[in-house]
N, C-alpha and C positions, 0 to 999 in steps of 0.2 A: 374256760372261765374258772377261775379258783373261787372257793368256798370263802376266802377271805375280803372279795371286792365289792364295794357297794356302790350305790349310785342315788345322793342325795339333789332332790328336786326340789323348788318353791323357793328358794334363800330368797333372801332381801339383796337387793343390789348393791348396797354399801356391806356386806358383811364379808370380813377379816376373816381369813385364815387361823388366825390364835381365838375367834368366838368358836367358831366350828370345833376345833380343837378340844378348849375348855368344853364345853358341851359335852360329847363324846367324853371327855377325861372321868371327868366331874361322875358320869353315870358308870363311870369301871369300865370303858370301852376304847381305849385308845388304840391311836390313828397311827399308822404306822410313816403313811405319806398322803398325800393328798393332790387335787389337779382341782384348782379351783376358776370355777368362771362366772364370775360375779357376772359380767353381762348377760349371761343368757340365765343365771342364778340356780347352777348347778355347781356339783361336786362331785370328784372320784376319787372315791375311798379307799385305803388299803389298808386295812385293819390289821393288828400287832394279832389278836384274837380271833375270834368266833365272827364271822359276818353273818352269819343268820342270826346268832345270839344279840349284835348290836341293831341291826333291823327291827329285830322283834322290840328291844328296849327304846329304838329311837324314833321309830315312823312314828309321825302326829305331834310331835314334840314342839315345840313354839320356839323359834329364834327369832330376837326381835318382835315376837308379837304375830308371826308368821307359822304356820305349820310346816314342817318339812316331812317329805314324803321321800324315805328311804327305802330302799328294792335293792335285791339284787343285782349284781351285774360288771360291767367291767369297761373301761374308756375305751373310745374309739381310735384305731389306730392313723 
């Protein structure tokens, strides 16, 4: 598992690829790629930077009105 992959939970179920993006941008943490699944309202991150540095800046953050609960971690294969 790399230091750079994270693994964002809670999203809203209509939420876009370029929200999540901005978000992350917007706070100095850009996304380098992303695996997004709206239906089950997760995301896997691969941060351009620091993935404990974006963690720490993003867990609890509101998308949509929602909290997201970013960790650690890295997609399943």
């Amino acid at each position: 598992m790399s230091g750079n992959q994270l693994i964002a939970n809670g999203l809203p179920r209509d939420v876009k690829e370029e929200e999540i993006q901005a978000l992350f941008t917007d706070a100095g943490h850009p996304i380098g790629s992303m695996e997004l699944h709206p239906d089950k309202g997760i995301a896997y991150l691969y941060m351009e930077g620091s993935g404990e540095a974006a963690r720490q800046a993003m867990n609890g953050k509101l998308l949509k009105g929602r909290p997201m609960r970013v960790q650690s971690g890295s997609a399943r294969s």
